[in-house]
C-alpha positions as CSV (number, residue, x, y, z in Angstrom):
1,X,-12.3,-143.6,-146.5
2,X,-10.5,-145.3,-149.7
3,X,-11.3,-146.4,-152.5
4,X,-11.9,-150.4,-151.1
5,X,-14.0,-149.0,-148.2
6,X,-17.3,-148.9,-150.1
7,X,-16.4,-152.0,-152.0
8,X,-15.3,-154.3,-148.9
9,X,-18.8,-154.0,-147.5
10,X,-20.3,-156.4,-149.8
11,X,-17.2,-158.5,-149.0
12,X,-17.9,-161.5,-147.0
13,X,-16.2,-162.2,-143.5
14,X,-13.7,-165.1,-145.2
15,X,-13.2,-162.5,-147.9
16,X,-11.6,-160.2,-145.9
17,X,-10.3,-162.4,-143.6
18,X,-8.4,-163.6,-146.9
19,X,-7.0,-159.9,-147.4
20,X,-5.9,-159.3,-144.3
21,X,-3.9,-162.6,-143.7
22,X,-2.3,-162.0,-147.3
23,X,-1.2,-158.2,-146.7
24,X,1.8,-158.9,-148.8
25,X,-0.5,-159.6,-152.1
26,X,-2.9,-156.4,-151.4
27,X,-2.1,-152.6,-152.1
28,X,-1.8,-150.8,-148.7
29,X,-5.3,-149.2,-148.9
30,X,-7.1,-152.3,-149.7
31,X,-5.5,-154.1,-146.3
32,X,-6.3,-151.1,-144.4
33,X,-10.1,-151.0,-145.7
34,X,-10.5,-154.8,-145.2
35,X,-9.2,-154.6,-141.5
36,X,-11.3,-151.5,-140.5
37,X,-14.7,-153.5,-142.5
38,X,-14.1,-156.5,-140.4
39,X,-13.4,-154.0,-137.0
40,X,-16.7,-152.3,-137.9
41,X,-18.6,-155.3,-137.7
42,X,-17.5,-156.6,-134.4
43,X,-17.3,-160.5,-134.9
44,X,-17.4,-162.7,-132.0
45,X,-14.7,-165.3,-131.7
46,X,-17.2,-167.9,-133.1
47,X,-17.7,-165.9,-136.2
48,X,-13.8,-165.8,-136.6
49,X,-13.7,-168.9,-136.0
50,X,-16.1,-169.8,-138.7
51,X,-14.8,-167.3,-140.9
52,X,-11.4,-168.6,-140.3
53,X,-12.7,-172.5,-141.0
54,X,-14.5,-171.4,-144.4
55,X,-11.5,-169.7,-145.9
56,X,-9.1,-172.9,-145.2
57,X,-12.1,-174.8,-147.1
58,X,-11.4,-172.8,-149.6
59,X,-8.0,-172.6,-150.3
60,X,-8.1,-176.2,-149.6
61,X,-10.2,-176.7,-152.4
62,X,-8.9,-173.8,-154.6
63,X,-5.1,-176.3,-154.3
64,X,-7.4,-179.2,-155.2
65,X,-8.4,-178.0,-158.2
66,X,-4.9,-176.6,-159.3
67,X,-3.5,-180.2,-158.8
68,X,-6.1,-181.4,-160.8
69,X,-5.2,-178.9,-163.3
70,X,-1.5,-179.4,-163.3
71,X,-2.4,-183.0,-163.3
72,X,-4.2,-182.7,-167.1
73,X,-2.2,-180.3,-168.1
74,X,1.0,-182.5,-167.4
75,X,-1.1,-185.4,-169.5
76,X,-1.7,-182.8,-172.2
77,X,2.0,-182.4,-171.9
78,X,2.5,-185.8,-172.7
79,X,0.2,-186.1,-175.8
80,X,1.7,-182.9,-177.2
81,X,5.3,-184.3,-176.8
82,X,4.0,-188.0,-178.6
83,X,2.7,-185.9,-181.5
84,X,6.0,-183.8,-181.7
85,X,7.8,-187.3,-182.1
86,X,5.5,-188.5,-184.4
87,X,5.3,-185.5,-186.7
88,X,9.1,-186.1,-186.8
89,X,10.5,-186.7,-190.1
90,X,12.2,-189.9,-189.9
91,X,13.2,-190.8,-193.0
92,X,12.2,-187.6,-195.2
93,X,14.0,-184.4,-195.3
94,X,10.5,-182.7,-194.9
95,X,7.2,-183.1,-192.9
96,X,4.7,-185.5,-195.4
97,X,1.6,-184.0,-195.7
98,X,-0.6,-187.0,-194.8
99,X,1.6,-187.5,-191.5
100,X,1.1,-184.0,-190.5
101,X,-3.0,-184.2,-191.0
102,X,-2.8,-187.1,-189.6
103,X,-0.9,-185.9,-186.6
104,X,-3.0,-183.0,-186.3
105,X,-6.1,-185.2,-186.0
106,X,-4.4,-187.5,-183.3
107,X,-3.6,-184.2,-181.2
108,X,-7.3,-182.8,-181.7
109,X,-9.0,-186.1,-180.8
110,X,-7.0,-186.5,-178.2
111,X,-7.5,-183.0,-176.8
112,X,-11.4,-183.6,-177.7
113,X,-11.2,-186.9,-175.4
114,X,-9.6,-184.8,-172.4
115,X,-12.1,-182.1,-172.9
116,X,-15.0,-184.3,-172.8
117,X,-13.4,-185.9,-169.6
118,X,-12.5,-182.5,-167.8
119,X,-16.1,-181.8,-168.2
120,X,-17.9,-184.2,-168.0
121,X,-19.4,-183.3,-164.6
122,X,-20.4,-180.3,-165.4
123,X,-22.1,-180.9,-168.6
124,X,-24.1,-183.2,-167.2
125,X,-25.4,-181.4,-164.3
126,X,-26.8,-179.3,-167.1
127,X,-29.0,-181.5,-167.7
128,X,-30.4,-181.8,-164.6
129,X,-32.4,-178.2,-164.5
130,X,-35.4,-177.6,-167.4
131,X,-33.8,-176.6,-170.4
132,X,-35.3,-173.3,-170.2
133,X,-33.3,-172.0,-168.2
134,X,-30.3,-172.0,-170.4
135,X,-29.3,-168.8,-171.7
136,X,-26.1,-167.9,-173.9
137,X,-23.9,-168.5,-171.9
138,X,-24.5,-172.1,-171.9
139,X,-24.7,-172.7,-175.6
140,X,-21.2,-170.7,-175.9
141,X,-19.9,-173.2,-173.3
142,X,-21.2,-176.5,-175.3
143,X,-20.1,-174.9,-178.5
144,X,-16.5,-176.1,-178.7
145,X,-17.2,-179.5,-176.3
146,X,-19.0,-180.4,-180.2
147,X,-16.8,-178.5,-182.5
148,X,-14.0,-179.9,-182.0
149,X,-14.5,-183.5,-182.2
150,X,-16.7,-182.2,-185.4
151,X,-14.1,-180.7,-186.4
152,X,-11.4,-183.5,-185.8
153,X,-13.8,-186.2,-187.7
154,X,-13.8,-184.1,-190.8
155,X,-10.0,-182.8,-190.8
156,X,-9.2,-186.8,-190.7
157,X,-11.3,-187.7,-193.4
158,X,-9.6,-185.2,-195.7
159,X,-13.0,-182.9,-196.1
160,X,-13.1,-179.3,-197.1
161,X,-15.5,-178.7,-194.1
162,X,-13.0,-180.3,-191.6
163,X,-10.2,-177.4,-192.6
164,X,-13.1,-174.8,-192.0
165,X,-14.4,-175.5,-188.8
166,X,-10.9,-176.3,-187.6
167,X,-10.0,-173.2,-188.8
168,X,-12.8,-171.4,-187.4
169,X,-12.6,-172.9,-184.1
170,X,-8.8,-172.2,-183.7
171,X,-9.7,-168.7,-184.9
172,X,-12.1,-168.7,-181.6
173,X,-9.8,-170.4,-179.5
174,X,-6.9,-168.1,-180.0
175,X,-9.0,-165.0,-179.7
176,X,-11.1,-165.6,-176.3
177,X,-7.8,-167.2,-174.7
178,X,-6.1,-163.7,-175.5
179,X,-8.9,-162.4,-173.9
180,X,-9.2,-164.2,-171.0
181,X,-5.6,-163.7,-170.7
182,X,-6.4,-159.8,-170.6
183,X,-9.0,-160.6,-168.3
184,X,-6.5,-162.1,-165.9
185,X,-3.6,-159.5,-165.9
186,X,-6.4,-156.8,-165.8
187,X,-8.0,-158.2,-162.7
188,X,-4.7,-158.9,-160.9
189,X,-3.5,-155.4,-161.6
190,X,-6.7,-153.8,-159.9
191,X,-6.7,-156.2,-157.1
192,X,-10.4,-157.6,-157.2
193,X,-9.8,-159.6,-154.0
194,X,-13.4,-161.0,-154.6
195,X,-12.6,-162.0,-158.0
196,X,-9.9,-164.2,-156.7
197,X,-11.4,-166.0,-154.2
198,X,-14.5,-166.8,-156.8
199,X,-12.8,-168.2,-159.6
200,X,-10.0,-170.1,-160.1
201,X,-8.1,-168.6,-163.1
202,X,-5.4,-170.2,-165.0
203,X,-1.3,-169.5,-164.7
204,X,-0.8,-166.7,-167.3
205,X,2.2,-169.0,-168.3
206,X,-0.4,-171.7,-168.9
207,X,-2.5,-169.1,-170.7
208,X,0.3,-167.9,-172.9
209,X,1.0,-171.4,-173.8
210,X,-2.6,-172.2,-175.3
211,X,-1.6,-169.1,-177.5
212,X,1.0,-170.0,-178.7
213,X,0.3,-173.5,-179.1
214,X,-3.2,-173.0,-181.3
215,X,-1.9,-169.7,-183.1
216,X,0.7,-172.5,-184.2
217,X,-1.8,-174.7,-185.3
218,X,-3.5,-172.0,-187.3
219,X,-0.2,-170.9,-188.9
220,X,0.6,-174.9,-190.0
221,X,-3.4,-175.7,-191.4
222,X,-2.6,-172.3,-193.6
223,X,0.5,-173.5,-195.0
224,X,0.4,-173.9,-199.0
225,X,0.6,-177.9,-199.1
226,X,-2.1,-178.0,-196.1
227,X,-4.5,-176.1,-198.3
228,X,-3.8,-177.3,-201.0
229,X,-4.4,-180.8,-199.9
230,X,-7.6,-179.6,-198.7
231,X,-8.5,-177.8,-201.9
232,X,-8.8,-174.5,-200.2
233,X,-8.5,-171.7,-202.7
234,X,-7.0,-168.2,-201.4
235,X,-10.5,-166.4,-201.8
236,X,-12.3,-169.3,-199.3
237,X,-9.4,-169.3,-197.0
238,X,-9.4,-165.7,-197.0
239,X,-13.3,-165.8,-196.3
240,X,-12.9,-167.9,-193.5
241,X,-10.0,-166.7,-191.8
242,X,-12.2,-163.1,-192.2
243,X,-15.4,-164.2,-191.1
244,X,-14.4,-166.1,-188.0
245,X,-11.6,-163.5,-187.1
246,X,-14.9,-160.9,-187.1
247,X,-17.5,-163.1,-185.6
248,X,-15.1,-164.1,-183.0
249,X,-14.1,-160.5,-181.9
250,X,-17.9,-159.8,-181.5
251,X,-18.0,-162.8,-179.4
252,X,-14.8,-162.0,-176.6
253,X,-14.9,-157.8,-177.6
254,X,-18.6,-157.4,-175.0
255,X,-15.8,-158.9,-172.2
256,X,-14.0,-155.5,-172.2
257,X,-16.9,-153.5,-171.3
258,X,-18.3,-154.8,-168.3
């Protein structure tokens, strides 16, 4: 007995079916676990069969949904390369202001628009249980699908607020994708072969790129002429960079301890 042979008998048969048939991915002892759970339970060939049948539904659907994310992330591609060219100084030896907020406003509506589209589906089957049954989960999953075009609206008309929030939200943004990029080399590294099959995580070079690209964002909203444009004193930029910095840790830190 290892330490998968306790674990593998809540596994379902496609879930080690799926270990088995990917050895090469698995550390020795898991394979070894998963093959003796599936021996133990003595499955006739029409259970294999099934097994076999439910697991290429799966992987089937599992490349589905990664073309579908390549295809939005190719498009996001696109609108990230259109801004680039447009935040390019043309005639100027230096970025204008105005063209930069207004560039960063394009990107984020944009991005709002493709959100709002990527999820559209979901959000709406929210609707159809009582809303009752929502918990905090849910609220922390609407929260930036209205923040950001919030966010966006006020950053283009030149308000205080709209620096903020966009601030704020960034703040979140960089923070829980960090995490969840944690998350994913954690889970890798320990094998959770159940883990995998549930949810379709992100590339970690997809991941890495959201960092970089909104702790880039943050840096350029912070810069002197942004704030100043903005008329963000040090003492509220300070504030808000603190505040959402600490509210946001208190937010992704309960992901490290289950």
């Amino acid at each position: 007995m290892n330490q998968f042979t306790q674990r593998y008998q809540a596994f379902s048969n496609p879930d080690l079916l799926k270990v088995i048939e990917n050895q090469s991915d698995y550390q020795a002892e898991a394979y070894e676990a998963a093959k003796a759970e599936l021996a133990r339970r003595m499955l006739s060939d029409e259970d294999l069969k099934e097994a076999h049948e439910q697991l290429e539904a799966e992987e089937n659907e599992r490349k589905l949904n990664a073309a579908k994310r390549s295809e939005l992330e190719e498009k996001a591609k696109k609108i990230g390369s259109g801004v680039v060219d447009f935040m390019k100084p043309f005639q100027d030896s230096k970025p204008n202001t105005e063209k930069t907020i207004m560039a960063l406003s394009i990107t984020f509506g944009l991005l709002a628009i493709l959100q709002w589209y990527r999820e559209f589906e979901m959000f709406s089957s929210l609707f159809d249980d009582s809303l009752g049954d929502w918990d905090l989960s849910v609220f922390e999953y609407l929260f930036p699908l209205f923040l950001v075009p919030l966010a966006t609206l006020l950053f283009w008309l030149r308000k205080k607020n709209g620096w903020i929030i966009l601030t704020a939200y960034l703040c979140y943004t960089v923070l829980s994708s960090l995490g969840s990029l944690i998350i994913t080399l954690n889970t890798r590294a320990i094998d959770i072969a159940a883990n995998n099959s549930l949810f379709d995580r992100p590339s970690t070079g997809s991941q890495i790129l959201s960092i970089v690209f909104y702790a880039s964002i943050l840096w350029l909203i912070n810069k002197p002429e942004i704030k100043s444009y903005f008329k963000i004193s040090k003492k509220t930029s300070l504030a808000t960079l603190g505040i959402s910095i600490v509210v946001c840790l208190l937010i992704v830190m309960p992901l490290f301890l289950v």
